[in-house]
Structures are given as structure tokens and as C-alpha cells.
N, C-alpha and C positions, 0 to 999 in steps of 0.2 A: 718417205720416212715412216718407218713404221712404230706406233705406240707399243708401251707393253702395259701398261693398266686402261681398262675400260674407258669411255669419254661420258657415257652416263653412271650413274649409279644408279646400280641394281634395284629392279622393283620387289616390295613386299608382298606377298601374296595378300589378299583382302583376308579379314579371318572369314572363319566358313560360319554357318547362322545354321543352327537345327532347324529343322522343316519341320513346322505346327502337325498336332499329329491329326488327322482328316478323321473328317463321323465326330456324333456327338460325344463328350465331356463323358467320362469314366463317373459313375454315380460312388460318392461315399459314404458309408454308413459308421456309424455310432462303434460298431464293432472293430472295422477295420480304422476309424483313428483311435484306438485304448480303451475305449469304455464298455460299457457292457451293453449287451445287447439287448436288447429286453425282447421279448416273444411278437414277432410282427410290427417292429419298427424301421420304417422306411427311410430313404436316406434321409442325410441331416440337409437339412436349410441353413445357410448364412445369414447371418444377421447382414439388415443391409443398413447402411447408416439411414441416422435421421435426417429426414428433411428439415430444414431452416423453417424458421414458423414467418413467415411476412409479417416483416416490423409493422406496426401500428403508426399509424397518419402520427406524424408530433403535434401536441396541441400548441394552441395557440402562443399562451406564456411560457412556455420550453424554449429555452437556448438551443441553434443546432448545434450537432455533434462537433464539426469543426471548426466553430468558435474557440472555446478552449485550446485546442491545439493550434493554432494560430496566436493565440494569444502567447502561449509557451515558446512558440519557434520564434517570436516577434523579440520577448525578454530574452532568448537564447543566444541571438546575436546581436542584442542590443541595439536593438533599433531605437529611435528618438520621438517623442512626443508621439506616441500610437494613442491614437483617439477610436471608439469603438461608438458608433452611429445606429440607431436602428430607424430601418427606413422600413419596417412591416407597415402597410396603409399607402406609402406614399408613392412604391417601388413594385411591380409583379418579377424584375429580372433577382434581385437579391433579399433578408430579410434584415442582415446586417452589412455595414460595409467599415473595413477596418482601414483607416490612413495612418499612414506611416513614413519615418524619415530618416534616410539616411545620408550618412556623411562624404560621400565617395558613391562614383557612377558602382564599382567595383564592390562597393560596401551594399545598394542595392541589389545587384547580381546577387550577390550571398544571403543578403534577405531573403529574396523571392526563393532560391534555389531551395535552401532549410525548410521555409514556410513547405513548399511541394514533397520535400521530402518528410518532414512527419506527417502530413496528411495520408501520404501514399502509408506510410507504417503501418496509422491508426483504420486503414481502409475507405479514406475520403479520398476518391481519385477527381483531381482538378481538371476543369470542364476546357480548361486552356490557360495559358500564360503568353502574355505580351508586350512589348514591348521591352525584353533583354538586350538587343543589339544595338538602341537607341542610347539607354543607361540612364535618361533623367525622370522614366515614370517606370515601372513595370506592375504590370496588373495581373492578378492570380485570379481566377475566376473560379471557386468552389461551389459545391451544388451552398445554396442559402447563404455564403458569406462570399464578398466580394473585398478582396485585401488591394490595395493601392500603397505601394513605398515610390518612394519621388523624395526628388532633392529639394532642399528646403528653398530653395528660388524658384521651382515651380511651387509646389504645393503653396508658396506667398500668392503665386499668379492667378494660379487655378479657383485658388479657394475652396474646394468643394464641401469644407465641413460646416461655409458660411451658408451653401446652396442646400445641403440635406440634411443641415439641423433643423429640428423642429424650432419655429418662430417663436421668440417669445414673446409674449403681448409688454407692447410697449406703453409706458407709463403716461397716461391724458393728462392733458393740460388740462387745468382750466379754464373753460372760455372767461372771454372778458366779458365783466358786468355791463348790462345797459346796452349790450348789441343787439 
């Protein structure tokens, strides 16, 4: 038995691509794009963008960059009881670490996600993120700030803002007389 329409459909030709023209670059001058020539002027020069100047070391008392934007993404979805710790002295991996709490494994996933996505915005790209397919910790690891959202029966467990607060000196007794 014989067909009377095609069993594939017809292929598109690829489009065609100009061939780069070979030898060097056609030189331009001042003349031929509009302006005037002046007597013995050579072609023109492009301006070629500026180099970025390398940022400066941040001192010591500076907040990093993605503190703030963290803090913003943190109020943005409403995270709970976000405490902000700075561990500069006691830590070489982080300068601050943000804790934080959410209400839902699902409600953390959206934390963490926000948190990454305005950092990427602001040009802070996060060094890693873990612990999403678990749903009761997930940690964002930004260059100097370390963000931790967890459901509020770990973060009872864990404690960790009992572990990387600064101590506070505890109030002496007085000894007893006559010992």
C-alpha cells in the first residue's frame, strides 16, 4: 500500500552564516566615519572600557556586602526570630552567621532559595547551599556570612546561637566569710 503524503517532514535547510572576511581589519579613519580630517591623522582608536579598579581589603569594623541583603531576603519572606551573631575572632570559615526560622520544611526551601537569589542580583555568588532535600536545616554559605534557616525543633536542639555567642561573664558570688 502506497502513502500519498511524506512519512517524515521535510527538513529546513540550516541558514547560511557569512564567511568572516580573511586579512587584517579594514583600518578607519576620522574621515570616513563623518568628521573631518585633519592634515595627517591616523586611524581612530576605540576607546576600550575601563578596567574595574580592585576593591580594597574591607576593614576590620565594615559589615560584609551580603549581610544587608540577607537581612532584606530574610524580612522578605518572613522568616522568624533571625538573630545575626558575629563570630570575627572566634571563626577563620565565616565573619558573621545569620540563624534563622522557619515554619514549614517548604517554608525553609523558600528561605534559603530568596536568600540565593538576591545575593546572585546584588553580585554575591554563594560558595554553596545545603541541606534542601532534607528540609529541617538548610545552610547558605556566602563569601563572610554564613546564613542557617532550620525549623524551630532543631534550632531548640542544635542551639548554636548558645554555642557562638560571645559569653557573657557571669555574676560572682560571694565567697562565704571565715573560709
Amino acid at each position: 500500500m502506497l502513502c500519498s503524503y511524506p512519512m517524515t517532514a521535510p527538513r529546513k535547510p540550516a541558514p547560511r552564516r557569512r564567511a568572516a572576511p580573511k586579512g587584517p581589519r579594514p583600518k578607519t579613519t576620522r574621515a570616513a566615519q563623518g568628521g573631518t580630517a585633519a592634515k595627517g591623522s591616523g586611524p581612530v582608536k576605540r576607546a576600550r572600557p575601563a578596567k574595574a579598579k580592585a576593591a580594597a581589603a574591607p576593614q576590620r569594623g565594615a559589615l560584609p556586602p551580603a549581610l544587608p541583603v540577607v537581612q532584606a531576603a530574610l524580612a522578605d519572606m518572613k522568616a522568624v526570630d533571625v538573630r545575626v551573631i558575629d563570630v570575627r575572632g572566634a571563626n577563620d570559615v565565616a565573619d558573621f552567621m545569620v540563624v534563622a526560622s522557619g515554619t514549614s520544611d517548604r517554608h525553609l526551601r523558600a528561605i534559603a532559595d530568596r536568600v540565593v537569589q538576591m545575593c546572585k542580583a546584588s553580585g554575591q555568588r554563594p560558595l554553596g547551599v545545603e541541606g534542601e532535600g532534607q528540609g529541617e536545616w538548610v545552610l547558605v554559605d556566602l563569601p563572610d556570612v554564613m546564613v542557617h534557616v532550620m525549623l524551630p525543633r532543631t534550632r531548640e536542639f542544635y542551639q548554636l546561637e548558645q554555642l557562638w555567642e560571645p559569653t557573657r561573664a557571669a555574676p560572682r558570688r560571694p565567697s562565704p566569710a571565715g573560709a
